[in-house]
MDAnalysis code that builds the backbone (N, CA, C; Angstrom):
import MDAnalysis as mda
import numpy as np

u = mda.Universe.empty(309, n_residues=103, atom_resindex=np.repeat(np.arange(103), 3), trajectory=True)
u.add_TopologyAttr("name", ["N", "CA", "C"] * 103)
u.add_TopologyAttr("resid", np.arange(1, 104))
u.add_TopologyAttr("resname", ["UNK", "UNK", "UNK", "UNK", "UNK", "UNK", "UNK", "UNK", "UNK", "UNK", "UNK", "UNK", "UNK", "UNK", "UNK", "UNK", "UNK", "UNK", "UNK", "UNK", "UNK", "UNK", "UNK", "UNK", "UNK", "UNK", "UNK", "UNK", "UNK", "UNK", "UNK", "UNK", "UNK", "UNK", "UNK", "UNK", "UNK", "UNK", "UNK", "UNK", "UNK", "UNK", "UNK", "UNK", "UNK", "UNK", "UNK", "UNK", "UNK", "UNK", "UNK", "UNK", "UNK", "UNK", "UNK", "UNK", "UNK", "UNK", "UNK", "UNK", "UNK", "UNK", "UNK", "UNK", "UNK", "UNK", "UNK", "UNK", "UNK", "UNK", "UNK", "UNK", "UNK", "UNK", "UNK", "UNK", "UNK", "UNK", "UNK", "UNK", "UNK", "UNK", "UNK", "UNK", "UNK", "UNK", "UNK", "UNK", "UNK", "UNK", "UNK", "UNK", "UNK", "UNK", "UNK", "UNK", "UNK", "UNK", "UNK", "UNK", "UNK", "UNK", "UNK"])
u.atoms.positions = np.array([
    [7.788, -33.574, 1.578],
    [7.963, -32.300, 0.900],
    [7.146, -32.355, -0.392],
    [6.202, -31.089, -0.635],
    [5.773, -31.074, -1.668],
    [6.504, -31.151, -2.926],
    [5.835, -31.138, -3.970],
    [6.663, -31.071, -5.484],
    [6.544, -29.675, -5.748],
    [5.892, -28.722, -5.385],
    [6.278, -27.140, -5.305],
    [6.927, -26.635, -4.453],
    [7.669, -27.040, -3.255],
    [8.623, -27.222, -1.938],
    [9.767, -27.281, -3.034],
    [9.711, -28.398, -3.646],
    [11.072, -29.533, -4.094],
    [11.300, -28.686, -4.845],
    [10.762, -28.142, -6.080],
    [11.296, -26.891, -7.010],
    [11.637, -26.166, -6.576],
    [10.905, -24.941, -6.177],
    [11.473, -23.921, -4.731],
    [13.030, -24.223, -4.288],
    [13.439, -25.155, -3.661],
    [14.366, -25.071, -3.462],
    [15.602, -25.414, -4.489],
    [14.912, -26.445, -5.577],
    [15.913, -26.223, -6.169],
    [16.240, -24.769, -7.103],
    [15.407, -24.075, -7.176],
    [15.625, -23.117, -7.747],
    [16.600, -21.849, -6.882],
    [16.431, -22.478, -5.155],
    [17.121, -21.563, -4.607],
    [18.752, -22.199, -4.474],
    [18.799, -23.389, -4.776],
    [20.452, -23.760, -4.895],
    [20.803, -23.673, -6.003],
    [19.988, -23.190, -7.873],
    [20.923, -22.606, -9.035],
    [20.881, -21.754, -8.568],
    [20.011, -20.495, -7.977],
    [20.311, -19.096, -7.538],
    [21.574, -18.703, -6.800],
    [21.616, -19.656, -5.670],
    [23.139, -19.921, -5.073],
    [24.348, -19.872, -6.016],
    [24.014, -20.877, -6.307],
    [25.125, -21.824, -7.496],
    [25.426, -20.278, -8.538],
    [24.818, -19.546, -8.717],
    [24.919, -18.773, -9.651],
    [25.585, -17.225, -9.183],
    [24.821, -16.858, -8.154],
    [25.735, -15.949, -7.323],
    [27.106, -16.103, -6.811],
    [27.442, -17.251, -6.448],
    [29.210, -17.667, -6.319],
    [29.409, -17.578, -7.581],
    [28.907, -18.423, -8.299],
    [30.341, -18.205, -9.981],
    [30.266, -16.584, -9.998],
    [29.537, -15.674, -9.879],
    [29.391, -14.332, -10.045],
    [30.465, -13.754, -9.235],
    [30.345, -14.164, -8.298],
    [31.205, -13.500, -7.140],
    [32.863, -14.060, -7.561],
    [32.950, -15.020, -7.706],
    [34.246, -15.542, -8.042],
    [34.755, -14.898, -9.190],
    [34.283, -15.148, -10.425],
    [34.635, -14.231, -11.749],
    [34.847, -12.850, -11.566],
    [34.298, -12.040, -10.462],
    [34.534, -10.586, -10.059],
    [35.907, -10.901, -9.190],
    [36.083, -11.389, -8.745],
    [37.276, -11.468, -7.665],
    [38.512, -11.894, -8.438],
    [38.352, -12.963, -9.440],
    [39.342, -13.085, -10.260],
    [39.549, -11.862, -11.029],
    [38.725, -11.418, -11.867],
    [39.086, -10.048, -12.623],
    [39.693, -8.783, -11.967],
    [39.469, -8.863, -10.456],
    [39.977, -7.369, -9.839],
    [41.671, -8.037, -9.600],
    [42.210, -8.896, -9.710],
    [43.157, -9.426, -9.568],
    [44.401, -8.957, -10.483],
    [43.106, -8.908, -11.621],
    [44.078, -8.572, -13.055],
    [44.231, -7.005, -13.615],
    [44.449, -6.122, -12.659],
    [44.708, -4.732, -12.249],
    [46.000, -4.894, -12.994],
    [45.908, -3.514, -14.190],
    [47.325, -3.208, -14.501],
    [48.135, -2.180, -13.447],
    [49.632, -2.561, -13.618],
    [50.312, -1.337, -12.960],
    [49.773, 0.141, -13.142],
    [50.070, 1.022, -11.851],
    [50.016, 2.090, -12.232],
    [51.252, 3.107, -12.431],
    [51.466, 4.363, -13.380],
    [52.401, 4.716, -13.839],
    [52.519, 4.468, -15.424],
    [53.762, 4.867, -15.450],
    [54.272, 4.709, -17.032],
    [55.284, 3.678, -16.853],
    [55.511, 2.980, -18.045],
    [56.435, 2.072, -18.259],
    [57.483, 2.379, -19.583],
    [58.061, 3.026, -19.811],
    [59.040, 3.418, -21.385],
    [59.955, 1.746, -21.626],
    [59.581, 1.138, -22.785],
    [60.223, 0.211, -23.095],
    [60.865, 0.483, -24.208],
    [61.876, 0.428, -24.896],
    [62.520, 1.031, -26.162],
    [62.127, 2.738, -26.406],
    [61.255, 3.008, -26.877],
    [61.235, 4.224, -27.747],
    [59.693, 4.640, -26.973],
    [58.887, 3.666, -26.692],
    [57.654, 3.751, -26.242],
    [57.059, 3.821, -24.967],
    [56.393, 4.887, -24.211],
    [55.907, 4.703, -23.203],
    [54.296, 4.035, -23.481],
    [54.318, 3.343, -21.781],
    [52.889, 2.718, -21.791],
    [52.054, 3.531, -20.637],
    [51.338, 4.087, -20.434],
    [50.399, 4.082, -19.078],
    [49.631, 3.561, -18.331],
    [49.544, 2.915, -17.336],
    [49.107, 1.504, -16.155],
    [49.263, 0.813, -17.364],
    [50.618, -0.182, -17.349],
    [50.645, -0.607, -19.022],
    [50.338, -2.711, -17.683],
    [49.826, -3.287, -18.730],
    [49.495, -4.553, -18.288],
    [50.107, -5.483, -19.178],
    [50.912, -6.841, -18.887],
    [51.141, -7.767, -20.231],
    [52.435, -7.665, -20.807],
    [52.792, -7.701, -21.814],
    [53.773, -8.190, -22.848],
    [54.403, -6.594, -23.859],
    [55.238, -6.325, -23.821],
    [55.668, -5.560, -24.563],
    [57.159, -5.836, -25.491],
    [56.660, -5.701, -26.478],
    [58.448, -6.434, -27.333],
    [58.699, -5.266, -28.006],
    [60.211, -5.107, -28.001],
    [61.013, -3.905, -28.788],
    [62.011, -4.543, -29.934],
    [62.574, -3.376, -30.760],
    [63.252, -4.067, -31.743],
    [64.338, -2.683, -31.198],
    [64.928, -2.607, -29.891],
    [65.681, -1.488, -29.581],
    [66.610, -2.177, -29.037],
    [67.729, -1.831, -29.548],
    [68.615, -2.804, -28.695],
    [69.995, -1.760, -28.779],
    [70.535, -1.878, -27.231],
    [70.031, -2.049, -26.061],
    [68.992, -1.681, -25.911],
    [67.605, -2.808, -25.226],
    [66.650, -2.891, -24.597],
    [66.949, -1.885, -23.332],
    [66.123, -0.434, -23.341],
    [66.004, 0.269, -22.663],
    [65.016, 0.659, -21.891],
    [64.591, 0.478, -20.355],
    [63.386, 0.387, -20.092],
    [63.940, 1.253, -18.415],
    [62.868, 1.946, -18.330],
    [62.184, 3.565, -17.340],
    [60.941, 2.567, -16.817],
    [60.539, 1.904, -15.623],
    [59.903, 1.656, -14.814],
    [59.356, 2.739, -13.695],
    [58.669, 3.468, -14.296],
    [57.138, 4.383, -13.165],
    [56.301, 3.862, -12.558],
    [56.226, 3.020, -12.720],
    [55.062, 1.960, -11.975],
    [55.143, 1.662, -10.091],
    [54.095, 0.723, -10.001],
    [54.368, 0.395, -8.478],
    [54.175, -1.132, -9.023],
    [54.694, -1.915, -10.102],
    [55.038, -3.011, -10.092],
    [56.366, -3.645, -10.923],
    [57.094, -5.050, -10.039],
    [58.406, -5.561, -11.192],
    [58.021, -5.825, -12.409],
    [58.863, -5.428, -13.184],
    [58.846, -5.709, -14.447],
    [59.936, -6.682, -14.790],
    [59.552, -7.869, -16.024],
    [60.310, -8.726, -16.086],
    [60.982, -9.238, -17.432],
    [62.107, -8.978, -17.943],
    [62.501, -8.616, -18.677],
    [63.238, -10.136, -19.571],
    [62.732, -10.503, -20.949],
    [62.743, -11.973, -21.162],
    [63.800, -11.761, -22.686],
    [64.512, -12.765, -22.969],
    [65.246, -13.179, -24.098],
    [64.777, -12.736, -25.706],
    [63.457, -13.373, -25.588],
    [62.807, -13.724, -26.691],
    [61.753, -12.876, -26.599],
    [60.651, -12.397, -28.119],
    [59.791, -12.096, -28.265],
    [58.827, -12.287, -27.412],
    [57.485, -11.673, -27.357],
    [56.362, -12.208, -26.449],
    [56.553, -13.134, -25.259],
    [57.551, -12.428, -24.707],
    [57.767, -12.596, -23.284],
    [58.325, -14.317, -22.970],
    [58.997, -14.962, -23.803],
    [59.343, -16.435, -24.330],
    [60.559, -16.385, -23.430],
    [61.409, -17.350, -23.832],
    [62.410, -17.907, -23.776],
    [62.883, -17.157, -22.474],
    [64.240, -17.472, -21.778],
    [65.005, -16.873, -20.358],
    [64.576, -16.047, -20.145],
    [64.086, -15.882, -18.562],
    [64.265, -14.648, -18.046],
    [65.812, -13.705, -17.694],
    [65.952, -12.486, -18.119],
    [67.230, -12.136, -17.792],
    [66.881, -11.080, -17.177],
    [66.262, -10.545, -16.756],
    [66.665, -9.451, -15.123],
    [65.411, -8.966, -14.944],
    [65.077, -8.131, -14.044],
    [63.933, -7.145, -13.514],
    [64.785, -5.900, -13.292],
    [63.442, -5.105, -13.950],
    [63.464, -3.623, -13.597],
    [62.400, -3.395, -12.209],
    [62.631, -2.859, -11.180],
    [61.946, -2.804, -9.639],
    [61.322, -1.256, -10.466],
    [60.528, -0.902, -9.310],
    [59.525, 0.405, -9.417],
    [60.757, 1.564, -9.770],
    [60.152, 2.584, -10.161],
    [61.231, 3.379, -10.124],
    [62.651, 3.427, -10.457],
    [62.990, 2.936, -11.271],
    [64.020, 1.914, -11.659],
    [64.380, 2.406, -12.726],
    [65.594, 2.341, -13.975],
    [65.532, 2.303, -15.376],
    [66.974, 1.298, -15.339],
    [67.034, 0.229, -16.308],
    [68.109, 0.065, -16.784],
    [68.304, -0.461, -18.117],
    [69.120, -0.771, -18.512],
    [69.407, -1.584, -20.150],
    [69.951, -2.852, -20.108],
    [69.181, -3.759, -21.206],
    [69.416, -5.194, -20.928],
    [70.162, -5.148, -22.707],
    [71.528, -5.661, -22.683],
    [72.021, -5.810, -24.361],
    [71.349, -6.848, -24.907],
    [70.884, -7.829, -24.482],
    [70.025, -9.099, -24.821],
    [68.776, -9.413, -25.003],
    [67.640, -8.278, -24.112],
    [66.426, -8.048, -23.702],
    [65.659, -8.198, -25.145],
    [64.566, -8.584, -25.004],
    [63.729, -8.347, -26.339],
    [62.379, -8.206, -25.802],
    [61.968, -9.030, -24.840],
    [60.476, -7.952, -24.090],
    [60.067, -8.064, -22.802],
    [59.205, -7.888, -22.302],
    [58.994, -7.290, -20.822],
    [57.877, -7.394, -20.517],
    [57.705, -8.171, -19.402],
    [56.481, -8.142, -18.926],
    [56.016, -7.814, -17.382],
    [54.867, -7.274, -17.461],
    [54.451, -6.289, -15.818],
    [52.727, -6.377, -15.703],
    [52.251, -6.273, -14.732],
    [50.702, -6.726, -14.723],
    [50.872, -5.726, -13.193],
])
């Protein structure tokens, strides 16, 4: 094999090499789709809300519109015990709740 062969190809396995990480990083990101709908957590609605939401409402009151569970945690920024889920379509009140998380 020539030494202009031998480049050539290696240039066609970073080209490779480079189109998979491409393809992969797109496939991971479509993954990370927020819900769609509204989500009302305390006082606040979200729309296709994604992530972490903390209230200072207590009872923790939460209206699930979405087409995903929402998961409803002890502590700030989604920390400490999980204590219940709100399902799609759903609303209930947690006396303990402090935030919620849904993706």
């Amino acid at each position: 094999m020539s030494e202009q062969e031998a480049t050539m190809r290696r240039i066609g396995l970073v080209a490779a090499s480079a189109m998979g990480a491409v393809a992969l990083a797109l496939s991971s990101a479509g993954s990370a789709v927020a819900a769609e709908g509204t989500l009302t957590v305390g006082l606040t609605t979200h729309t296709n809300p994604s992530g972490c939401y903390t209230t200072n409402i207590w009872p923790m009151l939460v209206a699930n519109n979405t087409n995903q569970v929402a998961t409803v945690f002890a502590l700030p920024n989604c920390q400490g015990q999980r204590i219940g889920q709100v399902r799609p379509n759903e609303s209930r009140a947690f006396e303990f709740g402090t935030s919620l998380s849904i993706s």
